[in-house]
N, C-alpha and C positions, 0 to 999 in steps of 0.2 A: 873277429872276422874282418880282417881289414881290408879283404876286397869284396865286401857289401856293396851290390846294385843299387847306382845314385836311382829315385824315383819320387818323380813328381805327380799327383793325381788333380786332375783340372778336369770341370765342369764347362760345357759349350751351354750356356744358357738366354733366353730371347724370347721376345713375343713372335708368337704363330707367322712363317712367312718369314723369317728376315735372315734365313740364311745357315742355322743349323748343321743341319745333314751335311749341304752343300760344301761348307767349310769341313767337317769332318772327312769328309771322300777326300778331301784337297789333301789334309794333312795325310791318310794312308797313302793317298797316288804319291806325294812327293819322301813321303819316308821309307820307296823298296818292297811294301809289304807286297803287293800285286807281282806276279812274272810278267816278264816281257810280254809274252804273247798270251795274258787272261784276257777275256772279253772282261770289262770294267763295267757297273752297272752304276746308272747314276743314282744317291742316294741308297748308297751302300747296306749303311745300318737300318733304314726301312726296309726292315725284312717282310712284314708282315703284308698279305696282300692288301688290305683294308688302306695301312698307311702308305701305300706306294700308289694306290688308286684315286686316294684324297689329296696327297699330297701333305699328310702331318706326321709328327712323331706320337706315338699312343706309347709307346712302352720307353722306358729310357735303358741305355744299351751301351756296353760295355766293350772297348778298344783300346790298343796299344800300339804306341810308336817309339821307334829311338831314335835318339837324335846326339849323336857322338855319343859319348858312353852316359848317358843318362836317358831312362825307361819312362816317357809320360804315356799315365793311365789315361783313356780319354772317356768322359762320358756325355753322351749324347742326351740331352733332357726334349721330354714334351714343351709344348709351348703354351698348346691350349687348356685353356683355366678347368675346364673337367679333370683335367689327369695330373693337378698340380699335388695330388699326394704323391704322385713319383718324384716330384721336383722335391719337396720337404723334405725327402729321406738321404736325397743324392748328397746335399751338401754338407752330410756329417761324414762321407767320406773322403773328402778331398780338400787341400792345400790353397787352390784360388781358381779364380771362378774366370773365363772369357763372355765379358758382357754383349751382345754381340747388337747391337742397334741399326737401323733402317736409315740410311743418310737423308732421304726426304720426307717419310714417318715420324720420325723421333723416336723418344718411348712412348709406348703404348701400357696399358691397363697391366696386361701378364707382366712386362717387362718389369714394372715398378715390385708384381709381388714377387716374382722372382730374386729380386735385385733385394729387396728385405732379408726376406729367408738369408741370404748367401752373409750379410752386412751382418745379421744377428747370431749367424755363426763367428763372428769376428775374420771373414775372409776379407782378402785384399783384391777386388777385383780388378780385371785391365780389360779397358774401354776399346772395342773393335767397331768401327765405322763402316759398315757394309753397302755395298752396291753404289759407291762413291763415283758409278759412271753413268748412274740415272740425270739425265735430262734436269729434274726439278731437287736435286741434288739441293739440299743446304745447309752446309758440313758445319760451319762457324757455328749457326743458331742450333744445330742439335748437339754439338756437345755443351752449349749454353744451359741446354734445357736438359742435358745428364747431368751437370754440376747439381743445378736446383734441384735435381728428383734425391740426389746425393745427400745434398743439406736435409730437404725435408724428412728424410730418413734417418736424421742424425746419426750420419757417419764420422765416425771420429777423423782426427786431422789424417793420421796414415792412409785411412781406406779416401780421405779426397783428394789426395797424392797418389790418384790412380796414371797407369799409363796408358796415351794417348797412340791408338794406331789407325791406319785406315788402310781398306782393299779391297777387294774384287773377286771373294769367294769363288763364283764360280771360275773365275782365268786363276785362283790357286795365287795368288798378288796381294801381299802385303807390304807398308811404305809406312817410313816412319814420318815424312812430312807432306802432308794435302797436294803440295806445289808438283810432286813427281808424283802422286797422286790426277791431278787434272791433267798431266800428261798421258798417261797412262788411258784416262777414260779420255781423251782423243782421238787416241789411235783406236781405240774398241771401238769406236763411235764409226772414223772414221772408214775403218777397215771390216767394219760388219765381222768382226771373232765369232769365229766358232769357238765352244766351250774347250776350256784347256786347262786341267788342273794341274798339270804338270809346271803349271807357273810361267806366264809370257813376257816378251820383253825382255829377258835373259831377269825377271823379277821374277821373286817365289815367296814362299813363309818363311822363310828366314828369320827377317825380324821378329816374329811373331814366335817363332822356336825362344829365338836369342831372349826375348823379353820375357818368356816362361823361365825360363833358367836363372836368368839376372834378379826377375821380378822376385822370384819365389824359392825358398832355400827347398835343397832335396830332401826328402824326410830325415829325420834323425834315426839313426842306428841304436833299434832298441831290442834286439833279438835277444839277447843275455836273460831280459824279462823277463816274468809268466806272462803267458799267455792270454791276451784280450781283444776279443773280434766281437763286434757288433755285427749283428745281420741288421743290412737295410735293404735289402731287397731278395723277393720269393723269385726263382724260376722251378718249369718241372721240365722233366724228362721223361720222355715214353720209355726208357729202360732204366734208368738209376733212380727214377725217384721225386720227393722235392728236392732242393738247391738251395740252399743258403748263400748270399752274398756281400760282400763287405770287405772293410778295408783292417786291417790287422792292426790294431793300436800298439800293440807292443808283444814281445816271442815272436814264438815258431810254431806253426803248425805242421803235423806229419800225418799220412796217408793211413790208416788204418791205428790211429791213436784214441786212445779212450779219455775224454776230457769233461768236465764240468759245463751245464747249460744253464746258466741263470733267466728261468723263466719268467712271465711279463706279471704271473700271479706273486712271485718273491721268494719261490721255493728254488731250490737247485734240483737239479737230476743229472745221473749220467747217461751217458752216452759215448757210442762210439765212431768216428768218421772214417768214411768209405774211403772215398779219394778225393783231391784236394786239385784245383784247376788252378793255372792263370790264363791273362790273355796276352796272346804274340799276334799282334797285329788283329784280323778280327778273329781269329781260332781260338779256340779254350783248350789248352794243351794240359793234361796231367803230369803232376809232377811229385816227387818225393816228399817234398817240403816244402813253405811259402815263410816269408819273414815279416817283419815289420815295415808298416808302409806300401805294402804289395796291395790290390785290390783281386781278391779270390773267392771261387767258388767252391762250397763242400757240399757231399753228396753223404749221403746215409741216416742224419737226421729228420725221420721220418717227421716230428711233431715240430721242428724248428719255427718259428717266428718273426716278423718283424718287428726287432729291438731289442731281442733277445738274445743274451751275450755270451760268447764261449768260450772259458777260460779254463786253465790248466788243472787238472784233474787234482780237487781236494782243493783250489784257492780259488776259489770264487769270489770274480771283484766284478758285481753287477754297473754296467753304465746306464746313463739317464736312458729311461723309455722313449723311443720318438715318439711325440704324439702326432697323430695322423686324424684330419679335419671330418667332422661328423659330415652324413650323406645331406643331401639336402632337397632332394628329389625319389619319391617312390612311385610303383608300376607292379601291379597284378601281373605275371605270367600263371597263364590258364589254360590247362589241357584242349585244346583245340577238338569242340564236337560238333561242329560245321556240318552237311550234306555232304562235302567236300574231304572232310578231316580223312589220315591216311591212303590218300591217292596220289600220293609224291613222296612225302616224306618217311625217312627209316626208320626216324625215332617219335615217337607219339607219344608215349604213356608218361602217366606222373612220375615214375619211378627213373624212367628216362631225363625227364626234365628233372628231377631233383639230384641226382647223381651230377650230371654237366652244372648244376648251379653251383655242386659244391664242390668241383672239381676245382671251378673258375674262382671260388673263393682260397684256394690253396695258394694262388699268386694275385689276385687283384684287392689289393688293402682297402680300395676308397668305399669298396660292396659290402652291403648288409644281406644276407637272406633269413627271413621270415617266417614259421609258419603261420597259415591262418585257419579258418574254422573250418576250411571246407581241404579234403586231400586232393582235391585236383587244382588247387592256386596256391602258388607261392607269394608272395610279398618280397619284392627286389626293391633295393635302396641305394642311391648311385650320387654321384657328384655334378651330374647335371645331364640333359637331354642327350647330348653326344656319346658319354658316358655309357647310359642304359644303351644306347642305338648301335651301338659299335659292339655288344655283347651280342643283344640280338642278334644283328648283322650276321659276325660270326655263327650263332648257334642254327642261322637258317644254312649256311653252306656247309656246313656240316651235317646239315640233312634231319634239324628239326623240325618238328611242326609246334607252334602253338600261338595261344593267342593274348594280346596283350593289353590290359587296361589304359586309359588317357593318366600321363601321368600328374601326379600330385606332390604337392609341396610340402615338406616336412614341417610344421609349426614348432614353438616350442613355448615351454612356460616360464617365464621373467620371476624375479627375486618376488615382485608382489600379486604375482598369480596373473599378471597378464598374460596373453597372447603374442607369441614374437616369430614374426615371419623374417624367410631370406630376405638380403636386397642386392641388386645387383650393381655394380658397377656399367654403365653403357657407353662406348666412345662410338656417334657415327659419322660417319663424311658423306654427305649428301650433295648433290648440285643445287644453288640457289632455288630453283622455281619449284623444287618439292620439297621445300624444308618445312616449309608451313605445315602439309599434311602430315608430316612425320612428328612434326611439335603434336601438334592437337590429336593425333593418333596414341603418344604416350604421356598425353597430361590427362586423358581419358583412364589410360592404365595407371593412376595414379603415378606417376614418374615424377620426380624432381629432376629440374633444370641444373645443373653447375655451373655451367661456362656455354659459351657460344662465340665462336668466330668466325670470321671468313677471310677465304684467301685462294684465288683465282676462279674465280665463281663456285666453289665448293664451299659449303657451311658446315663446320666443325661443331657437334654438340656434344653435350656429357651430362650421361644423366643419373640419377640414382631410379631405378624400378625395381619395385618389387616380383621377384621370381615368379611371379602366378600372371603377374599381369606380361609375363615375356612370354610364356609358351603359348603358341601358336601363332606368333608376330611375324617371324621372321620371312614365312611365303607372303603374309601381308606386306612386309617391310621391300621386298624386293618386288613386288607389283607395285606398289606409290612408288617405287623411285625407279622404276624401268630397266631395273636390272642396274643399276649405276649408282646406286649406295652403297657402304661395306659399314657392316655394324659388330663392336666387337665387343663383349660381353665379358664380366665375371663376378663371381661372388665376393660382395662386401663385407657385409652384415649381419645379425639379427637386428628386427627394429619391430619395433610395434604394430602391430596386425593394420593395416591399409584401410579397411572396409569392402564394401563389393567392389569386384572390378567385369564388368560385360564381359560374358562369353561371345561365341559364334551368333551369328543373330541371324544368319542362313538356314532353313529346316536342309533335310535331306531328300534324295526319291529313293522310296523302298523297291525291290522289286516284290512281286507278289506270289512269283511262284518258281519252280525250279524249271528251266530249259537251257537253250540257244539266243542271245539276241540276234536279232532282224535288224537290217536295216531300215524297214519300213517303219517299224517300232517307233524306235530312234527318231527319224528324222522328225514325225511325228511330237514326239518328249522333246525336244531339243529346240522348242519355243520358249519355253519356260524353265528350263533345266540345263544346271553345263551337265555335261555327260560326262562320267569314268569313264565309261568300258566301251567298247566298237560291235560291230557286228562281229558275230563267230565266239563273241566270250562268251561261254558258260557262266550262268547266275543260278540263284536259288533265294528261296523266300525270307526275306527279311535283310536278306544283302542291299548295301547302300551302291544306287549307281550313278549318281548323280546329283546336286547342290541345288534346288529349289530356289527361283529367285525370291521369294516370301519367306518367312520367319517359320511356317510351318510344315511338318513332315507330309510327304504327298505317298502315295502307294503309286507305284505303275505296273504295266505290262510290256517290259523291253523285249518280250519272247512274240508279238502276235504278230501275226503271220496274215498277208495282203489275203484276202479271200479271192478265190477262183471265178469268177464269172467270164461269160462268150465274151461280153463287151470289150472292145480297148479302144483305149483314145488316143487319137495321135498325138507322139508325145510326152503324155500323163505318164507313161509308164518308162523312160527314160531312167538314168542312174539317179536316184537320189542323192542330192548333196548334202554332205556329212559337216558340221564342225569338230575339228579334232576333237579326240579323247583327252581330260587332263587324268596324265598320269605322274600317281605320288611315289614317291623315295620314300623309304620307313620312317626318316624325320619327320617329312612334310605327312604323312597319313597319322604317326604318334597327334604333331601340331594338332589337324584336321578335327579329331572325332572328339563329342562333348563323352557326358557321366554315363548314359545309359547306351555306349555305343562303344564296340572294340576291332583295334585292328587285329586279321589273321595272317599270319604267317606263313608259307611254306617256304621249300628251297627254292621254287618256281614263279609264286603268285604273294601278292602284298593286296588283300581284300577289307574294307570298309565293312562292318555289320553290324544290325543291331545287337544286342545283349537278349534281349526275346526276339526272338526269330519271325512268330505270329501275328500276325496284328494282332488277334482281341487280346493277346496275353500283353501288349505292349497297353490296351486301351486301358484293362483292367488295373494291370500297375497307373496309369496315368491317375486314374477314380482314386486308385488308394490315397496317394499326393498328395492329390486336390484337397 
């Protein structure tokens, strides 16, 4: 086959924020795929509403460009350290890796585990210098501080003979030396640009094409083969099915072929494949046949897997298993039986929730589900807060209901029977006059110190904490810094169990009974209490409406109602003034609620409640405790 498709497969990898998507839009705008006249959406491959509304990548996502006659496969990775089992699995299919770095940031936390993963595949990465026309820009010291992340990585001499680029993501501008570089961010500076991926300046990816092609040979032609595709990644389809995806280690694969599946338990089975995809820009087109080197999708293996290898019918040549990082956080979802329960939502029942859990397990590797003792709670186990909350998320617009436990920390047991908790990695940037409180606020959570700097009145910290002593910080973290801290988190560790670390030390106000609140109520309670909920919210008894300023739970009556008498007083009876309602995001309520307290669900309402609903049933559990 001597005119074999040159094809390169390259990963866009980075910490959360430093340019991703944005560089991928850049490459399709500038390589044709778009018509003239499509409306262009920014952050292309953020398909998903969740990651177009946050602003992150959750799923990693599959693209092609060409660039003269050679085919690069593009894959788009998450950034954020919950979803870094997409990231592990991405890099056994692809050739070299775009590092892609923050010119005033540096690397960050994800950036360094990303950068591993890629270096422990033996991949050769090439160093992209992003947003090189920010203001506090300092291009010199950060690829200073990419060499050192390099070293401490021990990257052999090739992979520290990476190549050097810098650009402007969003203007679609990449430069092979800094110098037409700070020209560049001049004129953007100076000319206030609007966004232009079509590459300005009469400058484009170019270099950035040129240096994939030079950098990185095109796969080798090994179609004569048998046949070897690893699946590294699950997708589904509401008419064909699961999806298998992965890049073809060597053969052919064909549309409607019966081949060998080396399963993850070590047995072979056959099987037959539907049809067989590639991607032409971001379209999955069907096609006859796929080769060696190609990154494709097959359809018709129902039980397929991730790591699970598929090779030519009767030679089964199993490759290495990915291994994909244990959960490290778990969370009760619990049939929602509220006052409230099914007055919104279309799906209620356990059979409903267990079906959608195991649906989402057919493509989400990082999830464990559970049964537990009772048939109305499941046991979900996730890779970190974001993780569970972006399932939920989902399974609430989609029109669930239910309800969901304070989540917990997975422990583990050490070679001598100890106790060994997560830890986490913490990088914040704080302003000078609230660093203090941020110190002594996670040296309480037992936290280790690393490092500490400053530079332009922001204090740089790094800390080692333990997972248990982070959930629920982060509303606290952004109240002591006024909104002007950024903390960025990931899993380190197992380490030996911390000791206690203080919960909430706030009680709650229960309501007491089911109605309407009043404002009269309210304003009333709102001496002593922040408020959830405003007038006109429907409550019910044992629902939490508000945060006690004392350590203990209060009961109220947010429904009572001003009594009617002749009298009025001039004035007295005027509007009541309200302090706002705080109202929580499903993070911020998960953070919020202690052991004996869950958040509820619907597609509508995000409600605070107790676990007993009653009081004496709450007193009598308390006696038991005691």
């Amino acid at each position: 086959m001597g005119n074999k498709e040159k094809i390169i497969n390259i990963a866009v990898i980075a910490h959360v924020d430093a340019g991703k998507s944005t560089l991928v839009d850049a490459f399709l705008n500038q390589s044709g795929v778009f018509r003239a006249n499509e409306e262009i959406v920014d952050c292309v491959m953020d398909s998903d509403d969740i990651e177009r509304e946050r602003g992150i990548t959750i799923y990693s996502k599959n693209c092609s460009v060409m660039h003269g006659d050679v085919k690069i496969n593009i894959v788009d990775t998450p950034g954020h350290a919950d979803f870094s089992s997409e990231v592990e699995r991405i890099m056994k299919t692809v050739d070299t890796v775009i590092l892609l770095v923050d010119s005033s940031e540096g690397p960050m936390p994800q950036t360094r585990f990303v950068l591993k993963k890629s270096l422990e595949q033996g991949l050769n990465p090439i160093l992209l210098i992003n947003k090189i026309d920010k203001k506090d820009a300092r291009i010199d010291e950060v690829v200073d501080e990419v060499y050192e992340l390099f070293m401490d990585l021990e990257a052999n001499d090739k992979q520290l003979d990476f190549p050097i680029l810098y650009g402007i993501a969003r203007q679609g501008i990449v430069v092979y030396d800094p110098a037409d570089a700070a020209e560049v961010a001049d004129l953007t500076v100076d000319k206030k640009m609007k966004k232009s991926p079509q590459g300005a300046f009469g400058l484009s990816l170019d270099p950035l094409f040129e240096t994939i092609i030079n950098h990185c040979e095109s796969y080798p032609d090994r179609d004569d083969e048998n046949l070897q595709f690893q699946v590294s990644t699950l997708g589904y389809d509401d008419y064909i099915g699961r999806l298998g995806i992965g890049r073809i280690t060597k053969g052919t694969i064909h549309e409607g072929e019966t081949v060998s599946v080396c399963k993850a338990d070590g047995s072979v089975v056959q099987r037959k494949v539907n049809q067989v995809f590639v991607y032409r820009g971001l379209k999955r087109m069907a096609v006859p046949q796929a080769g060696s080197g190609d990154i494709v999708v097959v359809s018709g293996i129902a039980d397929i897997s991730i790591g699970e290898t598929i090779c030519a019918l009767g030679k089964p040549e199993p490759m290495e298993m990915i291994h994909i990082e244990e959960p490290t956080l778990s969370m009760n979802f619990i049939v929602n039986k509220s006052p409230f329960a099914g007055k919104v939502g279309k799906f209620v029942t356990s059979r409903h929730i267990k079906e959608r859990l195991e649906k989402e397990l057919e493509v989400n590797v990082g999830l464990l589900v559970e049964e537990t003792g009772s048939t109305d709670s499941f046991k979900v186990s996730g890779r970190g807060e974001l993780h569970l909350s972006i399932l939920i998320e989902n399974m609430r617009r989609e029109g669930y209901e239910l309800a969901v436990s304070k989540p917990e920390v997975i422990m583990r047991r050490g070679p001598l029977g100890e106790t060994l908790e997560p830890i986490e990695e913490v990088v914040i940037s704080v302003p000078e006059e609230y660093s203090g409180t941020v110190i002594n606020k996670l040296n309480i959570r037992k936290g280790l110190m690393k490092q500490m700097s400053g530079d332009g009145g922001y204090v740089k910290l790094e800390y080692l904490v333990p997972t248990r002593g982070l959930l629920g910080y982060r509303s606290e973290f952004i109240n002591d810094t006024r909104g002007e801290g950024t903390m960025v988190r990931r899993f380190d560790s197992f380490d030996t169990y911390k000791g206690d670390i203080p919960q909430r030390t706030n009680g709650v106000a229960i309501a007491q009974e089911e109605g309407v609140c009043t404002g009269y109520a309210l304003f009333n309670i709102q001496e002593r209490v922040q408020m959830f909920v405003e007038p006109g919210t429907r409550v019910y008894e044992g629902m939490i409406v508000g945060m006690n300023s004392r350590g203990d739970d209060m009961v109220v009556n947010p429904c009572k109602a001003k009594k009617a008498t002749n009298m009025r007083a001039a004035g007295s009876d005027d509007a009541v003034k309200l302090t706002p309602a705080r109202v929580f995001t499903l993070e911020e309520a998960l953070e919020f609620i202690n052991d004996d307290e869950l958040v509820e669900v619907t597609p509508e309402d995000i409600r605070l409640r107790k676990k007993l609903l009653h009081e004496l049933e709450r007193r009598r559990s308390n006696k038991i405790y005691e």
